[in-house]
N, C-alpha and C positions, 0 to 999 in steps of 0.2 A: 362333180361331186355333189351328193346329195345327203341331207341329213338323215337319219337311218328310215324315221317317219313318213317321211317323203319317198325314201328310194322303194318300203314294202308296199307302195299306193303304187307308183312305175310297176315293180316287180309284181304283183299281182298280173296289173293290164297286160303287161308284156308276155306273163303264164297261158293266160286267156287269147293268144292271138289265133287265127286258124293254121291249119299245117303248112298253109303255103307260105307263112313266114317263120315258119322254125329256122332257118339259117340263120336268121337277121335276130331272132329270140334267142338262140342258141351262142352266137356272139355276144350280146348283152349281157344277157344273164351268167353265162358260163365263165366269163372275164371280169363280172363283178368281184372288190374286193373291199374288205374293211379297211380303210385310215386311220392311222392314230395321230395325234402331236407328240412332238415331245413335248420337253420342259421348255424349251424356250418359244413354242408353239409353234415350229416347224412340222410341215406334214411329210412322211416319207412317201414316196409313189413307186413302187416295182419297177424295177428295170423291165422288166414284160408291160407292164401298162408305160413309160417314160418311151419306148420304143415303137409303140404301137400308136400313140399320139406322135410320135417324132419331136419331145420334146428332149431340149440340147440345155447346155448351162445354163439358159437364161428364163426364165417363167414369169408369164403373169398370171395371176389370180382374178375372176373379176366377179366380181356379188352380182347374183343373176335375179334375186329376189328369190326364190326358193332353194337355188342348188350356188354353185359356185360354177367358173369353167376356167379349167386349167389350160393353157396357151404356150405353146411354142412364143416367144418375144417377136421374133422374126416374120414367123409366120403369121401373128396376129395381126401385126404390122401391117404387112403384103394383102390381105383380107381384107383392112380397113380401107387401104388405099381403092383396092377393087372397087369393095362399094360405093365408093364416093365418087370413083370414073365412074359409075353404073347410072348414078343419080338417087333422092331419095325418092323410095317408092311413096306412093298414095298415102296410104296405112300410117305412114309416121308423119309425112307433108301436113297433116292437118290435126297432127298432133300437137296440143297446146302444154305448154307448164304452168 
């Protein structure tokens, strides 16, 4: 999820790609949709997009610094374990806080 700001900077670049990635633009773009909150600041997410993520009763949210990414519970889970079998790559190994 991206804030609208952010999404019409993607959605440009992704306008601009050449024809050999109109599929892959064509998905993107054409499956983009607006969020709202409610009142209690729940986001709704389309059963068409909830389906398409394969996400189930469970979700997590996680602040990505520009956008957010919405997560299957399980699956994130399964992901995270992956990488950690995988080991950390370079790029983060020598990343300091």
């Amino acid at each position: 999820m991206f804030p609208r700001p952010v999404w019409e900077s993607h959605r440009e670049r992704l306008a601009a790609m050449p024809i050999g990635a109109r599929t892959w633009t064509r998905i993107f773009l054409g499956n983009a949709l607006d969020v709202d909150m409610d009142g209690t600041g729940r986001i709704l997410i389309s059963p068409e997009l909830r389906a398409a993520a394969s996400l189930t009763r469970e979700v997590m949210l996680l602040g990505m610094g520009s956008h957010f990414e919405v997560w299957d519970a399980v699956a994130l889970a399964a992901k995270e374990r992956e990488a950690i079998a995988q080991g950390m790559p370079e790029a983060i190994a020598s990343f300091n806080f």
